[in-house]
Rosetta silent file (secondary structure, phi, psi, omega in degrees, C-alpha in Angstrom):
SEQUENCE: XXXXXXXXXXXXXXXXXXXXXXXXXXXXXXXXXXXXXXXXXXXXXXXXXXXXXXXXXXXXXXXXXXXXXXXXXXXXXXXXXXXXXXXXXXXXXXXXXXXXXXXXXXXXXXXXXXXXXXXXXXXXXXXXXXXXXXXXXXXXXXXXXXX
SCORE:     score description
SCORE:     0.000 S_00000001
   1 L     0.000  -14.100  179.667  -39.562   39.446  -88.781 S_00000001
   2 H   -55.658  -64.222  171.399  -42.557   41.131  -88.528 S_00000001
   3 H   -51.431  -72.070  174.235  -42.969   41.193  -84.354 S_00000001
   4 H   -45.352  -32.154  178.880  -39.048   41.967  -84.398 S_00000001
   5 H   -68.654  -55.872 -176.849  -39.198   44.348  -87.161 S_00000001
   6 H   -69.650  -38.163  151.417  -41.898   46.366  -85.813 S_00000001
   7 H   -48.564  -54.989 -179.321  -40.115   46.626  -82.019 S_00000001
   8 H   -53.479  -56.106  157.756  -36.910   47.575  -83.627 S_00000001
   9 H   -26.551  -98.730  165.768  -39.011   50.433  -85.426 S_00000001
  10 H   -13.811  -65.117  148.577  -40.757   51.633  -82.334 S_00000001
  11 H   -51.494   -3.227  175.274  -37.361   51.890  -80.236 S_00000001
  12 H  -102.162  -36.017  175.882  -35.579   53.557  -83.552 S_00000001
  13 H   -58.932  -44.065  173.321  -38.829   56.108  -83.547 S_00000001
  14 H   -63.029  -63.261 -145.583  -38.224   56.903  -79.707 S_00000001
  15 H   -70.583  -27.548 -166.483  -34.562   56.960  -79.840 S_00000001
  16 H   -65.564  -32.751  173.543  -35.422   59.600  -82.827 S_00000001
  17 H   -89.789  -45.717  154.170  -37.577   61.681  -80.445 S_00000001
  18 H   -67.651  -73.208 -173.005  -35.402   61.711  -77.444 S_00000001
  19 H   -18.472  -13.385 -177.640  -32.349   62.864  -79.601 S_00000001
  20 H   -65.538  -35.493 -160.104  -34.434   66.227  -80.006 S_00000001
  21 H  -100.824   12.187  159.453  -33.786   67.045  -76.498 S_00000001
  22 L  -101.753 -163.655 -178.930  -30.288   66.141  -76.614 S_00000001
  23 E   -91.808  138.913 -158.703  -27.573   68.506  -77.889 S_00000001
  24 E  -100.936  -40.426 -153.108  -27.471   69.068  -81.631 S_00000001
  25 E  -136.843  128.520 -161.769  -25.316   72.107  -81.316 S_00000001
  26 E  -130.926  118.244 -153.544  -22.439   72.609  -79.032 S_00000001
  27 L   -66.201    9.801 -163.457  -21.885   76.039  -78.035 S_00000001
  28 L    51.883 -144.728 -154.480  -18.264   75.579  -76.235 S_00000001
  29 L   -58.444    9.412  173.735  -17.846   77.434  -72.701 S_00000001
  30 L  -108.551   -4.887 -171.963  -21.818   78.186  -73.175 S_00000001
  31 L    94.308 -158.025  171.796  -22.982   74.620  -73.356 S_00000001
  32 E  -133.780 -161.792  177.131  -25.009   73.573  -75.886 S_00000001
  33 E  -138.645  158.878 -154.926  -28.300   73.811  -77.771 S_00000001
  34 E  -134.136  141.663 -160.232  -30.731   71.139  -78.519 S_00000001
  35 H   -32.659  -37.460 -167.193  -33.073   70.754  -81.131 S_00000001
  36 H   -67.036  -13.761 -166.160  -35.994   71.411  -78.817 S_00000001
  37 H   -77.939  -27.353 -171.605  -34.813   74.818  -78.090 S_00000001
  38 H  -102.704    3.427  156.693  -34.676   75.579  -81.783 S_00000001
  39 L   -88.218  -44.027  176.332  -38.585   74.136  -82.330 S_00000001
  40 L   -78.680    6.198 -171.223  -39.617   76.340  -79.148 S_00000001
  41 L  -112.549  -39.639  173.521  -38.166   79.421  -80.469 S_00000001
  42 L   175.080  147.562 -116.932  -40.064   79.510  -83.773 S_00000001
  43 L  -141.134  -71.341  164.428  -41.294   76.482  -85.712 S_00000001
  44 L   -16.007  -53.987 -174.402  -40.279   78.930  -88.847 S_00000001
  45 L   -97.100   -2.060 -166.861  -36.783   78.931  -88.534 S_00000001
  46 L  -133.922   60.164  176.907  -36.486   75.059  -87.208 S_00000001
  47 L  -101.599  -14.360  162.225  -38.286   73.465  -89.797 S_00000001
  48 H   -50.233  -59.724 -154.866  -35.430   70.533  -90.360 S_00000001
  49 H   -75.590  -15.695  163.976  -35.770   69.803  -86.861 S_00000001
  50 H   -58.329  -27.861 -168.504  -39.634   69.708  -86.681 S_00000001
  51 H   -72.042  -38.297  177.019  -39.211   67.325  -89.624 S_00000001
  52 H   -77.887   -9.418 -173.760  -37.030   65.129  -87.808 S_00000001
  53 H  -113.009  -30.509  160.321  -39.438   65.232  -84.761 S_00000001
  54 H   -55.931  -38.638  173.746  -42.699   64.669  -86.705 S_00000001
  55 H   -80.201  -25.425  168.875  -41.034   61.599  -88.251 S_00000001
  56 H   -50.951  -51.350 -178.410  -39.967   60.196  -85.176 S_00000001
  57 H   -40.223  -55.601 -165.769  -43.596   60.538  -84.000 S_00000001
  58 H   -42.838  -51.996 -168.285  -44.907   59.131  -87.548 S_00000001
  59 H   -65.838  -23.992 -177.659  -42.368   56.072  -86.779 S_00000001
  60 H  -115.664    3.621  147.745  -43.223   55.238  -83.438 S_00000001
  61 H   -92.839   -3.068 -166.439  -47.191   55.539  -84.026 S_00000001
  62 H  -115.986  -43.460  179.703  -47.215   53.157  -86.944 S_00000001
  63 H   -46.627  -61.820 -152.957  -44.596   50.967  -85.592 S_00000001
  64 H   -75.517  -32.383  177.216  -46.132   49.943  -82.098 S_00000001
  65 H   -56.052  -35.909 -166.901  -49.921   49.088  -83.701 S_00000001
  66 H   -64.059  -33.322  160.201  -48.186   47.261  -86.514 S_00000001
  67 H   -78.092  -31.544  155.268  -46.674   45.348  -83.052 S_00000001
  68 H   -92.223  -12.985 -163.481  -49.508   44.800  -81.824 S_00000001
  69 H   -70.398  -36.764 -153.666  -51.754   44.093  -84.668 S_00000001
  70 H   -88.016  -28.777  138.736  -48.953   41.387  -85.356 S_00000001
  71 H   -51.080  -73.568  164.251  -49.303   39.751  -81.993 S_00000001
  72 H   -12.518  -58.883  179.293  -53.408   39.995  -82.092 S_00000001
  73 L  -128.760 -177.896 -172.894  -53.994   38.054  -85.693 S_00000001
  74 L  -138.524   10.029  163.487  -52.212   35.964  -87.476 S_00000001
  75 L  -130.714   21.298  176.310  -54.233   37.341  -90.332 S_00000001
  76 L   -83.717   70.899  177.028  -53.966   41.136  -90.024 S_00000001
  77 L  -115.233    3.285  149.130  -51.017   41.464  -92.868 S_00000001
  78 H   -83.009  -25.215  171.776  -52.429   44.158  -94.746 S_00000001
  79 H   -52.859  -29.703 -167.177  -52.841   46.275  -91.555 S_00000001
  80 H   -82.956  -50.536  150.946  -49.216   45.404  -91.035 S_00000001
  81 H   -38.871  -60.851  179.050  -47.936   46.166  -94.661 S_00000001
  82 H   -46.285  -92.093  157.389  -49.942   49.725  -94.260 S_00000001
  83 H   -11.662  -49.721  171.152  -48.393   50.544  -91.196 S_00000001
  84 H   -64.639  -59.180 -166.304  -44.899   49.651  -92.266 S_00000001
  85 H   -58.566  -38.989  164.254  -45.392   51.500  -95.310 S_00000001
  86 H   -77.054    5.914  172.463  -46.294   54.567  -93.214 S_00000001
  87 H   -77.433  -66.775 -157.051  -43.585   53.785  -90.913 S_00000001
  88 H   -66.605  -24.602  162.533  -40.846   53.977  -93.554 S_00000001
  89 H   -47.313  -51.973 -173.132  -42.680   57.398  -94.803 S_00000001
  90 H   -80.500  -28.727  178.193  -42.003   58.759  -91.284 S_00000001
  91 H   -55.222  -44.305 -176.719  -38.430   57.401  -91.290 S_00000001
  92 H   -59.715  -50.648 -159.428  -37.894   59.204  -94.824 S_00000001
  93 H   -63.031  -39.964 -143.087  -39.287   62.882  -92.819 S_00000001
  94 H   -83.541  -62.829  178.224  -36.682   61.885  -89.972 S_00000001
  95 H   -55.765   -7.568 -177.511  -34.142   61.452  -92.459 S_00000001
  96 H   -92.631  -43.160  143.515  -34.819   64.192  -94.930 S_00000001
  97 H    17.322  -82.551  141.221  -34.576   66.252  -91.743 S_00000001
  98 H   -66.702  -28.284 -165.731  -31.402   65.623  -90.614 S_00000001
  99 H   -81.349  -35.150  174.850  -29.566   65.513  -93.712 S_00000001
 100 H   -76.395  -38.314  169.394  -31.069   69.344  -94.114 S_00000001
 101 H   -47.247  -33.934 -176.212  -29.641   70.495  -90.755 S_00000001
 102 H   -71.834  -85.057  178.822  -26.551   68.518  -91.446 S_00000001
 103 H   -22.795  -77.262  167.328  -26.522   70.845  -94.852 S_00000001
 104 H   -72.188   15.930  173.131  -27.418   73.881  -93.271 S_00000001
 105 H   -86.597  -59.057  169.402  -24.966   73.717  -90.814 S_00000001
 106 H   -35.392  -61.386  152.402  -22.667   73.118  -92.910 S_00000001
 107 L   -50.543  -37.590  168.701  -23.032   76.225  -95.270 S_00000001
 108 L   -64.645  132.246  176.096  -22.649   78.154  -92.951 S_00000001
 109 L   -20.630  144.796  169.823  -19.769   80.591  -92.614 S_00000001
 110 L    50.277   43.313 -177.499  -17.181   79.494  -90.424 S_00000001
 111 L  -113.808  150.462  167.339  -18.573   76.087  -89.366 S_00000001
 112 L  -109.129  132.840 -172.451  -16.939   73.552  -87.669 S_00000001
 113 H   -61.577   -5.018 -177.249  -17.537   69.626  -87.263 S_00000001
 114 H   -90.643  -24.538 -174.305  -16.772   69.699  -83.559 S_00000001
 115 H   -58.944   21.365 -177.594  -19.572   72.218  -83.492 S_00000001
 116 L  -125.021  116.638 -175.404  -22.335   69.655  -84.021 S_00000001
 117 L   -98.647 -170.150 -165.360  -23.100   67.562  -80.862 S_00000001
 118 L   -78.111    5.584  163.895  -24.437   64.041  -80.666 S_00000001
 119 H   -77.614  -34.376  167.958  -27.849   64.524  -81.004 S_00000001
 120 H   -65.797  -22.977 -175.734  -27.960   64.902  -84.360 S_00000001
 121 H   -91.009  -14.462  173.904  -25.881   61.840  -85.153 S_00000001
 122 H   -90.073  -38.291  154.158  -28.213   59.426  -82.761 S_00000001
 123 H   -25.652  -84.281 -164.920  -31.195   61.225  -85.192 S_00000001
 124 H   -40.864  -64.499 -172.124  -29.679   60.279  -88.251 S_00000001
 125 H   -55.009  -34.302 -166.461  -28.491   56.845  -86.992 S_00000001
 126 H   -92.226  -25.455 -156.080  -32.195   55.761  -85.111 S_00000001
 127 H   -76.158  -59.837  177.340  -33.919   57.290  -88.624 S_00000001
 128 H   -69.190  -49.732  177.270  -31.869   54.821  -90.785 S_00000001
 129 H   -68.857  -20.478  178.012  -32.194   51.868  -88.889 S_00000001
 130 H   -66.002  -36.572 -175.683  -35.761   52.750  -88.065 S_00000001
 131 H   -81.968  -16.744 -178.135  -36.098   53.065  -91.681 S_00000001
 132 H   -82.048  -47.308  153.959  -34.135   49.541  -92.495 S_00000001
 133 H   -71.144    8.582 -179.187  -36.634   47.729  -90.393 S_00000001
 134 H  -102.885  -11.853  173.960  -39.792   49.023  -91.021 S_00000001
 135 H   -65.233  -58.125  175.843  -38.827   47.945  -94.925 S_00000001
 136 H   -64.636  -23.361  143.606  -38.435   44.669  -93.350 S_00000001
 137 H   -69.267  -40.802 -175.025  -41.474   44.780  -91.588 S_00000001
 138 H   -67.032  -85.025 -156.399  -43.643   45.697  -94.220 S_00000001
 139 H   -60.217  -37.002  174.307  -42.172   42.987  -96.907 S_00000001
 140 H   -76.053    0.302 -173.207  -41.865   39.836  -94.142 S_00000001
 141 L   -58.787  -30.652 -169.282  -45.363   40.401  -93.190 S_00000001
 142 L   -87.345   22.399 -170.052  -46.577   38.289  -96.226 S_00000001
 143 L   -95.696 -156.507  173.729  -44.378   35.124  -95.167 S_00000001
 144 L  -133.646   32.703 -172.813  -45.351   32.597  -93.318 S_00000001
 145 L   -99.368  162.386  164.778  -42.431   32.743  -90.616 S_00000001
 146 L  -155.289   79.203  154.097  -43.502   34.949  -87.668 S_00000001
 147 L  -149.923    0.000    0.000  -39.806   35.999  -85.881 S_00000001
């Protein structure tokens, strides 16, 4: 579960990082607006969505060595625990992230659920499963199965 764990991670880390640049907020007859737009306009006011973009990073740097280390040896499993554990760390940021954007969307005056586009919900969605397998990588690492 380790090799498998750690791929699933890596592709849940990505999918977490393209979702910035799709639309989080959708603006009717104006289009929409997309996370990145709200990180390139001041880092100050878009500090959910940096959070959610820093963990994607976190998740998809710890993930693919932890994939390769796991290929490499057959006796690297604290590199592999370590990794995981900082995996699931970046998973938490992606997820603490969204659920405050999800919040502060929310509070706000007059909002409406169609007014949220699909970027935020493939965040949320790559964060938790990113975060369900890197738990499972880090804890099958010590077994003696390797799939």
């Amino acid at each position: 579960m380790r090799i498998a764990g750690s791929i699933i991670t890596a592709i849940c880390g990505i999918v977490v990082i393209v979702s910035i640049f799709l639309g989080w907020i959708d603006l009717g007859y104006w289009g929409s607006a997309t996370a990145w737009d709200g990180i390139s306009n001041s880092i100050g006011d878009a500090m959910d969505v940096f959070l959610v973009f820093l963990g994607g990073i976190v998740m998809a740097a710890c993930a693919i060595p932890a994939f390769i280390v796991s290929l490499a040896s057959k006796g690297g499993r604290a590199a592999i625990v370590t990794l995981g554990l900082f995996a699931i760390v970046g998973a938490l940021v992606a997820i603490g992230g969204c659920a405050w954007f999800l919040i502060d969307a929310i509070t706000t005056d007059g909002f409406q659920f169609d007014w949220l586009g699909f970027g935020v919900w493939i965040a949320l969605a790559g964060a938790v499963i990113g975060f369900i397998f890197a738990i499972l990588t880090a804890s099958f690492s010590k077994g003696k199965q390797d799939w």
